[in-house]
Residue frames relative to the residue before (quaternion, step in Angstrom):
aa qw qx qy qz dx dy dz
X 1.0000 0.0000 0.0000 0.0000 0.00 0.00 0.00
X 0.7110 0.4530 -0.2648 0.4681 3.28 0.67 -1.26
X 0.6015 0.4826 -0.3691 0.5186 4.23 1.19 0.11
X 0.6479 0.4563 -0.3953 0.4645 3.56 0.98 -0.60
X 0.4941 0.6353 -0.3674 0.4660 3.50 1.47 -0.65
X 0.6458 0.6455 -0.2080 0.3506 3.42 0.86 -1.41
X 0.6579 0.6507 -0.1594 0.3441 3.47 1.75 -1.81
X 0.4836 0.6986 -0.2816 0.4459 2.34 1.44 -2.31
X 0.7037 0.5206 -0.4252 0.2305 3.30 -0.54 -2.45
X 0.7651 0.5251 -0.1571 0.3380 3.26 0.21 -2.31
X 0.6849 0.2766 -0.3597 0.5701 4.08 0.40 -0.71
X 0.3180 -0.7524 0.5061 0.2769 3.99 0.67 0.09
X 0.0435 -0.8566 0.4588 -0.2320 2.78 0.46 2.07
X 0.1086 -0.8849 0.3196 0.3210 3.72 0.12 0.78
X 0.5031 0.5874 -0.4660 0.4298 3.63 0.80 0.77
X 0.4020 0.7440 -0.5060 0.1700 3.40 1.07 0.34
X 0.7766 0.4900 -0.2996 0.2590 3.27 1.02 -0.59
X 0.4845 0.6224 -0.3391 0.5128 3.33 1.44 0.17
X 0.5781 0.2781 -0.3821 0.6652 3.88 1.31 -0.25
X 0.6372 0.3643 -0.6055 0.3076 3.74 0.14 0.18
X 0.5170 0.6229 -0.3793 0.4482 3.83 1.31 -0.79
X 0.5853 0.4884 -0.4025 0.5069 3.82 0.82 -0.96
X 0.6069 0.5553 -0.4134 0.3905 3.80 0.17 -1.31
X 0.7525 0.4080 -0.2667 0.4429 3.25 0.03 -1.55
X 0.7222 0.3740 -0.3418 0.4709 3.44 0.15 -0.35
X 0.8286 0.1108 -0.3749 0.4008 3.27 0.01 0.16
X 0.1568 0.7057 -0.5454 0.4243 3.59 1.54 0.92
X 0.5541 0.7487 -0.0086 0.3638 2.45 0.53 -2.24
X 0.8021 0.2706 -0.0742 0.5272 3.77 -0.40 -1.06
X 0.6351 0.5771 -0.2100 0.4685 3.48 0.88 -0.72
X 0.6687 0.5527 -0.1939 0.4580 3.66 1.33 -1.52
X 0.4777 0.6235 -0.2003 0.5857 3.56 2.16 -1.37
X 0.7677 0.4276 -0.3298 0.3450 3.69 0.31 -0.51
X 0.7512 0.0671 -0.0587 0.6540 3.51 1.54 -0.57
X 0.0950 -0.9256 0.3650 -0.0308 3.36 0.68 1.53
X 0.6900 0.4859 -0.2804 0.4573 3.35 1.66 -0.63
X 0.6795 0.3173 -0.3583 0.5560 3.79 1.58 0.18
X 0.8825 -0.0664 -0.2487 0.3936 3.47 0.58 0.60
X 0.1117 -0.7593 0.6366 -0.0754 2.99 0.39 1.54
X 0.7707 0.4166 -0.3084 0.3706 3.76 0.62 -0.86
X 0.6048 0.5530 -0.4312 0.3773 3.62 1.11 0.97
X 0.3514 0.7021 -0.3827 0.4869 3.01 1.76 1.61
X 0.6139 0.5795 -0.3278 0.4241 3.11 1.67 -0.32
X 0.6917 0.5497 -0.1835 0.4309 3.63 1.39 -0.88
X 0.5673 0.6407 -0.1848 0.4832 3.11 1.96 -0.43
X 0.6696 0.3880 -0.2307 0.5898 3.14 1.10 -1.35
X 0.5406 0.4957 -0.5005 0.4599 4.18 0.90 -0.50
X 0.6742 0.4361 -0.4063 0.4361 4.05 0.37 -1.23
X 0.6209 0.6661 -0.3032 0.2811 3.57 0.77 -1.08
X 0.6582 0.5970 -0.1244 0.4414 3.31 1.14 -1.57
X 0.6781 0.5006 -0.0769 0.5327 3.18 1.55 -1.53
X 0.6747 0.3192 -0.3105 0.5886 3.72 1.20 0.16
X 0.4988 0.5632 -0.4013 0.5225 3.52 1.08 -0.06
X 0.6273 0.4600 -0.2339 0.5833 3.39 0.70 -1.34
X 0.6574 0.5143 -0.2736 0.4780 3.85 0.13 -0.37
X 0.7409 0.3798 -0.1972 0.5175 3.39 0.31 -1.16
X 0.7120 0.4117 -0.3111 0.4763 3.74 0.40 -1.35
X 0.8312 0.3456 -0.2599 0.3494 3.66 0.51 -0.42
């Protein structure tokens, strides 16, 4: 997900942010299921996250 996000980005696709929002969530949800071996794959999430927020809102 988080490459198709990546595709999107590059052909300047304007639905990319809504497959980055999809990624993260189920990144996300996934990261919640085995929190004690990658808890630290909240940090790249919330960076892509911010960056599609920032995108969209503006």
């Amino acid at each position: 997900m988080f490459a198709y996000t990546g595709e999107a980005l590059l052909v300047e696709n304007a639905f990319w942010p809504w497959t980055a929002f999809t990624a993260v969530l189920l990144s996300t949800r996934l990261i919640f299921t085995v929190w004690k071996d990658a808890k630290y794959g909240v940090i790249p999430n919330v960076i892509i996250l911010l960056a599609a927020l920032f995108h969209y809102l503006s």
